[in-house]
C-alpha positions, 0 to 999 in steps of 0.5 A, a space after each residue: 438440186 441437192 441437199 447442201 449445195 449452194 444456189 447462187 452463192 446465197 441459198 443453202 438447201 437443207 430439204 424438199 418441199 413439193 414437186 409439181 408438173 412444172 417446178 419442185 420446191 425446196 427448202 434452203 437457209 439464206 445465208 445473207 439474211 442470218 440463216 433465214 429458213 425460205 421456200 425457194 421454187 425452182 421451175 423446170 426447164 422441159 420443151 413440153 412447156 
């Protein structure tokens, strides 16, 4: 995931928040809420898992 790219035609994402073993966090704008600022977690896809 980058920052400005579009997730699933809703979330706009502006920044990153954490990284875990099994997810990272961002940080995006959704876009059907006016802008609201929400944490979006984003779980790997590892065959460790």
């Amino acid at each position: 995931v980058r920052i400005g790219e579009t997730l699933d035609n809703r979330y706009t994402v502006y920044g990153y928040t954490g990284q875990g073993v099994f997810s990272n966090v961002i940080r995006a704008r959704d876009q059907s809420r006016s802008n609201t600022d929400v944490a979006v977690k984003i779980i790997r896809n590892n065959e460790i898992m």
